[in-house]
N, C-alpha and C positions, 0 to 999 in steps of 0.2 A: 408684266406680271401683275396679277393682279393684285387689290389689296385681303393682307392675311384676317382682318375685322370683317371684312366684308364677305369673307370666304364662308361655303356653305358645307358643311360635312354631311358623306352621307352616312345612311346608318349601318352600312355593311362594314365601314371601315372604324366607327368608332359609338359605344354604347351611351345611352344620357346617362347623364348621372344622375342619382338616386332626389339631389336638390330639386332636379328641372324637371322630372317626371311632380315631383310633391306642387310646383308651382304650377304645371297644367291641370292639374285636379281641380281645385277649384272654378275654371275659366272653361269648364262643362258646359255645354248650352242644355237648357229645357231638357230637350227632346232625346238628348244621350244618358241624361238619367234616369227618363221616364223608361229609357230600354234597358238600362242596367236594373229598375226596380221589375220589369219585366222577364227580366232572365232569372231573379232571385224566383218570383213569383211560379215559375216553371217547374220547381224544385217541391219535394216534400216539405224538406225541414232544411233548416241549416242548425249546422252546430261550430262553435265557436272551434278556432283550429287547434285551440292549445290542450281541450278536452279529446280533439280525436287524436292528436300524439301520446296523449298520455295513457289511451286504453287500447291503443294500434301502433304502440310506437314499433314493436318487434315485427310489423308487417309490412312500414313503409319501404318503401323502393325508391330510389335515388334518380329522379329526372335531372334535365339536362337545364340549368337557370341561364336562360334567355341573357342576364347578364353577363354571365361570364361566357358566354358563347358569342358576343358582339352583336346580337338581335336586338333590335328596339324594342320591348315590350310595352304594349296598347294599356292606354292608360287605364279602360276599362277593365284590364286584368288585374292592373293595380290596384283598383278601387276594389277589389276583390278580395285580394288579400286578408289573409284572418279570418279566411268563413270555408267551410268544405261542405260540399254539395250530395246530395245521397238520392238519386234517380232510380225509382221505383222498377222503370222502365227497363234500366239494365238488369238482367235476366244472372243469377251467379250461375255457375258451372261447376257440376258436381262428378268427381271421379263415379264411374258405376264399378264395384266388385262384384268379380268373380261370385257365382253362388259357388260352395263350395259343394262339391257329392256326398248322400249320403255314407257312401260306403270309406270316402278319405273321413271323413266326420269319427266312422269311426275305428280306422287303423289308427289315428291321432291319440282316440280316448286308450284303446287299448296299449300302446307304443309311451304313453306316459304314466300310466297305471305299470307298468313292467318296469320303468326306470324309479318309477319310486319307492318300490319292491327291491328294485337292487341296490338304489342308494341307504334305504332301511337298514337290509339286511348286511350288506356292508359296512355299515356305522355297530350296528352290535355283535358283528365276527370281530372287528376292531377294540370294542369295548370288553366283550369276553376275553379276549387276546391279551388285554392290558390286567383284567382282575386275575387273571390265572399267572401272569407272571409275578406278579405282587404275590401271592399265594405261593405259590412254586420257591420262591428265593427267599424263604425266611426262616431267618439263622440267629433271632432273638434271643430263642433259648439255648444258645451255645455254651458248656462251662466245661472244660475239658482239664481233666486230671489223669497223668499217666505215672503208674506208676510204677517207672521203670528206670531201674539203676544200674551202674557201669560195673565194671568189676572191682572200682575200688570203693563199690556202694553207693556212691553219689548217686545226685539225679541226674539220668542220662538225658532230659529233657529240660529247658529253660523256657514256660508258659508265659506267654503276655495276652494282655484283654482278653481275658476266658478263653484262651488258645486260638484268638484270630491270628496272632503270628507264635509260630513254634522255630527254637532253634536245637537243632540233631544232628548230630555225625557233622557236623562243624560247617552246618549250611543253615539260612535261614530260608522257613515256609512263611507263607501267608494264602490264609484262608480266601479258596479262590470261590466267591458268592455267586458265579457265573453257574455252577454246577447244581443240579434240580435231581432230587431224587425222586424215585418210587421202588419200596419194597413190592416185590411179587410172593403171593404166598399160596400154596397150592395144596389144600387139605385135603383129608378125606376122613374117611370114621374109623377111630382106632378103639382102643383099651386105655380108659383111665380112671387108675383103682376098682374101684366094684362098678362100674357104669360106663357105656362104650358112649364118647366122643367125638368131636372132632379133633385131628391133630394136623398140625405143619408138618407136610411130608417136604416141600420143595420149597425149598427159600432163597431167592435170589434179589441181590439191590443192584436196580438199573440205573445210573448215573449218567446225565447227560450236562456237558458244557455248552450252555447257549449261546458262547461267543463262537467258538472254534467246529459244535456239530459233534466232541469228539464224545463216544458213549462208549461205557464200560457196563460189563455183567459182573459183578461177584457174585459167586457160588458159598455159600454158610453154610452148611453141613446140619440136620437135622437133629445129628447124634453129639454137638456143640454142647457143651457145658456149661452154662453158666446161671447166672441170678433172675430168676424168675418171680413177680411178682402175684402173691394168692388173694385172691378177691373171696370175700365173702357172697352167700346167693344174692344179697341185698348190696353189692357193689363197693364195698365197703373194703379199704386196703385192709389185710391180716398181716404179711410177711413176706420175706423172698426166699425162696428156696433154692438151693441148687440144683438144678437136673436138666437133662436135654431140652433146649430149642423147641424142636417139636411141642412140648407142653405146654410152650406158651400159648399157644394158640385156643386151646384148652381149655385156661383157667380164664378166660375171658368169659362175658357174661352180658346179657341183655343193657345193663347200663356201661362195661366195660369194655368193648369190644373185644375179640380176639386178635383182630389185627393191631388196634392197638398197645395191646400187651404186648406182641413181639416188636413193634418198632422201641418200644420201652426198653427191653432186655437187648436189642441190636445197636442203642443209646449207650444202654453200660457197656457192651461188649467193646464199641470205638471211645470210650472215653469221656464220652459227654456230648460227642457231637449230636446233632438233632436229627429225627427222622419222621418228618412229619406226615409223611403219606404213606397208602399202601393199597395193594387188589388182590387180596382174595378172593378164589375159585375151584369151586369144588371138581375135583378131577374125574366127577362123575360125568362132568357137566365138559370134560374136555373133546370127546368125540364131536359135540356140536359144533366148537372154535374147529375141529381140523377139517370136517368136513362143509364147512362154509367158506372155506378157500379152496376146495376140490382136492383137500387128501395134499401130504407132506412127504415129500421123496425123500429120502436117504439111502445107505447101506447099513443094513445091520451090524449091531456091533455084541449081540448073541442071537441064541438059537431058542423059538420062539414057534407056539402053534397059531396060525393065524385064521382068526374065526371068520373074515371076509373072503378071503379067497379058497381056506378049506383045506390050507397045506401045510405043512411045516416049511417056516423060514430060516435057511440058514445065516450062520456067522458071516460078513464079505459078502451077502449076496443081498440087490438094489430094492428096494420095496419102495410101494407110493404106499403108507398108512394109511386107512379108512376105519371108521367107527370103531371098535370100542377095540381095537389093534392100537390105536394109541394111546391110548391107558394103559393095556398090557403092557409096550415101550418103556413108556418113564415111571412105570411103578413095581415095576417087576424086579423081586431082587431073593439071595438065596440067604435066607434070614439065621441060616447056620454058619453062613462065613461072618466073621467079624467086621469087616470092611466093607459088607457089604453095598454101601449107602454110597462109596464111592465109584464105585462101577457104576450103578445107578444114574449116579452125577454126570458120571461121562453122558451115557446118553440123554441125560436131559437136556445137556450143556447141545449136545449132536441137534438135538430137535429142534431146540429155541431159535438156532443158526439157521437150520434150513426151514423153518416157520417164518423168519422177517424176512427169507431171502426171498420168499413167497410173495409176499404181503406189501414189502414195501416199495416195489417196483409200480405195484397198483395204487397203492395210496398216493406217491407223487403225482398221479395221474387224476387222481380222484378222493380227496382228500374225507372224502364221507365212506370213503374204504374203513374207517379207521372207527366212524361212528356206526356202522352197522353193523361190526364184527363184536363192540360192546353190546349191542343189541341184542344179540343171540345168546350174550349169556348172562346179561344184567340178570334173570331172575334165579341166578344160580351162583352172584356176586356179591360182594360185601366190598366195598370203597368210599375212601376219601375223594376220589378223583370225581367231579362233579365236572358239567359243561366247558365251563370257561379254563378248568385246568387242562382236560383235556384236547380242546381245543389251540391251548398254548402250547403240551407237550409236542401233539402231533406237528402242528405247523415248523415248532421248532427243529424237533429229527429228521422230517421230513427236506426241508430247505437246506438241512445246512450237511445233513449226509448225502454221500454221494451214492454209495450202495452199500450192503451187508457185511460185507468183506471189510469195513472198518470199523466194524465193533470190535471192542479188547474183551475179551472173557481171563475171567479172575477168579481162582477161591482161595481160601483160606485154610491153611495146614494147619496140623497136630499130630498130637499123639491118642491115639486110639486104646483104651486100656478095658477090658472084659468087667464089667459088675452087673448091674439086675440088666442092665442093656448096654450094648456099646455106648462107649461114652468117649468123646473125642476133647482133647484140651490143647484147647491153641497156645499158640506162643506169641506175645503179647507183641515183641519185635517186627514179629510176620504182620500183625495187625495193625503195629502204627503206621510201618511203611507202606503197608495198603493204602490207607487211612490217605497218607501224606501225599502219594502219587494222586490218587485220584481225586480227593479233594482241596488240597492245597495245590500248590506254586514253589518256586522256588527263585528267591530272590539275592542280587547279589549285594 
């Protein structure tokens, strides 16, 4: 065996250490340095190593260190160390792209001009969506006073915070703020005093719940009684008066509106509750609405000469309405019968039904059904309802009804008594429980 001092290792089995490589450096002859300052000299530039880590460190790549692989590493490499070499000579290599076609160039420009057009206009259908329901659901000016007593006179009503919760008939309401109204109001030109007018022939509040979808029509009666407020020409409050509904619409005035008088007097008539919108439409101007959904089917429910087809229509028998046949329809009435405003009602209440049943099957579909159909008669309208409430009402009926046949139709009774014109007086009972069904809740 031989001796373990005198044994020779080689370098495939074990690496020098970092000491013995330091001790051969120096003991360089001449001529291996004159080749190391030869190799340096072959180079552009050197630059110190610790400056190219620092502005390439996210580019280095991990070689394999001679050390830790048991490879002897040549002293001259050592002597190396600390310096990185940058050879002109090496050629970099450059990815070539794609040109791209003129015509992808510009299905691109066009394909992002179209999405930012729709992300636009999707942020302010969103935004209008948000101001109309803010609008829509405000119940600030609420102060509700009923005055109505039991038989043993008491008050048959116990009012909390301006009537957001009522208790009656031994249940407690609360004011359901889900519910968004819009008065309809459908005039035409009457008699009022020495000078012809406009009056409210057709008055109906459409009432829709934006959590549940569920919408009600109340029908109000023209020939309604109550507290009407008189504007001076200069807009100026005078007084209220008592007389029919219809008049209010009347006494409104360039700074007053007419619609806004009747949501006033339909204020008093529920008690205080608020009614802050309305659309007005002159029913001259209604053959345009029927005939820009192609004519409104029903059965007649009288007997009528019909100036589009040239015939007389009977009682029971199926008509599609066209032009001014629907005016005839909901304004026709026989002004010697006393009642007659409610016959009337029937068939407005007939048309209104078979108009959404029309209309709204299209609008799910096409939700600018609903903007073009105001279109046709904006120059013939008077409204509170601008963009963004619009916008919210349709989205809302729209989405959350399923079809026509779930609207509740509602009016409000009385007694009808003979003076300069029929004149109808409701019963206050009939109205609060209107009132309480369709606006309120009932809580236990």
């Amino acid at each position: 065996m031989s001796n373990p001092e005198n044994r020779s290792i080689e370098p495939e089995q074990q690496a020098p250490t970092t000491e013995a490589i330091a001790d051969e450096i120096p003991a360089l002859n001449e001529q291996e340095k004159s080749e190391k300052e030869k190799a340096i000299e072959d180079f552009d530039y050197v630059v110190p190593a610790e400056t190219y880590k620092n502005h390439h460190k996210k580019h280095r790549h991990k070689k394999k260190d001679k050390k830790t692989t048991g490879e002897q590493r040549d002293p001259m490499d050592e002597a190396m160390d600390g310096y990185v070499f940058a050879n002109p000579a090496k050629k970099k290599h450059h990815r070539h792209r794609k040109k791209i076609p003129v015509w992808a160039k510009i299905v691109i420009i066009v394909v992002s001009v179209i999405l930012v057009i729709g992300i636009t206009l999707g942020s302010a259908y969103f935004i209008m969506k948000d101001i109309g329901r803010k609008a829509m659901h405000n119940y600030d000016d609420i102060d509700i006073s009923i005055p109505l007593t039991d038989n043993s006179g008491k008050n048959a009503t116990d009012i909390r915070d301006k009537g957001r919760t009522i208790k009656y008939g031994g249940k407690t309401y609360l004011l359901n703020e889900d519910v968004m109204s819009v008065v309809f109001i459908g005039y035409n030109q009457g008699e009022v005093g020495e000078s012809d007018n406009y009056m409210g022939d057709a008055i109906y509040i459409i009432a829709i719940d934006a959590y549940t979808g569920k919408t009600t029509v109340i029908g109000v009666s023209r020939d309604t009684m109550l507290d009407v407020n008189i504007y001076s020409a200069d807009g100026e409050f005078i007084d209220t008066e008592k007389t029919q509904l219809a008049y209010a619409y009347s006494y409104g005035n360039d700074k007053v509106k007419g619609g806004q008088n009747v949501n006033t007097a339909l204020s008093r008539l529920f008690f205080g509750l608020p009614f802050n919108n309305y659309f007005a439409i002159d029913l001259d101007a209604l053959k345009d609405l029927n005939d820009a959904i192609g004519g409104v089917t029903l059965t007649s429910l009288m007997e009528f000469y019909s100036e589009y087809y040239g015939a007389t229509v009977l009682e029971g028998e199926e008509i599609t309405l066209h032009g001014k046949d629907a005016e005839t329809y909901i304004r026709s009435r026989d002004i010697e019968v006393l009642d007659s405003n409610n016959a009337r009602m029937d068939r407005q209440q007939q048309y209104i039904k078979a108009f959404l049943a029309s209309i709204i099957p299209a609008a799910k579909k096409d939700i600018g059904t609903v903007t073009n159909l105001y279109g046709v008669v904006s120059d013939n309208a008077d409204t509170t309802l601008d963009l963004p409430k619009i916008t919210y009402l349709a989205t809302t009926a729209l989405t959350k009804m399923r079809s026509s046949n779930e609207i509740e139709y509602l009016r409000l009774s009385g007694k009808i008594k003979e003076g300069e014109h029929a004149e109808m007086y409701l019963d206050d009972k009939d109205v609060l429980e209107t009132m309480l069904k369709v606006f309120y809740k009932p809580v236990e």
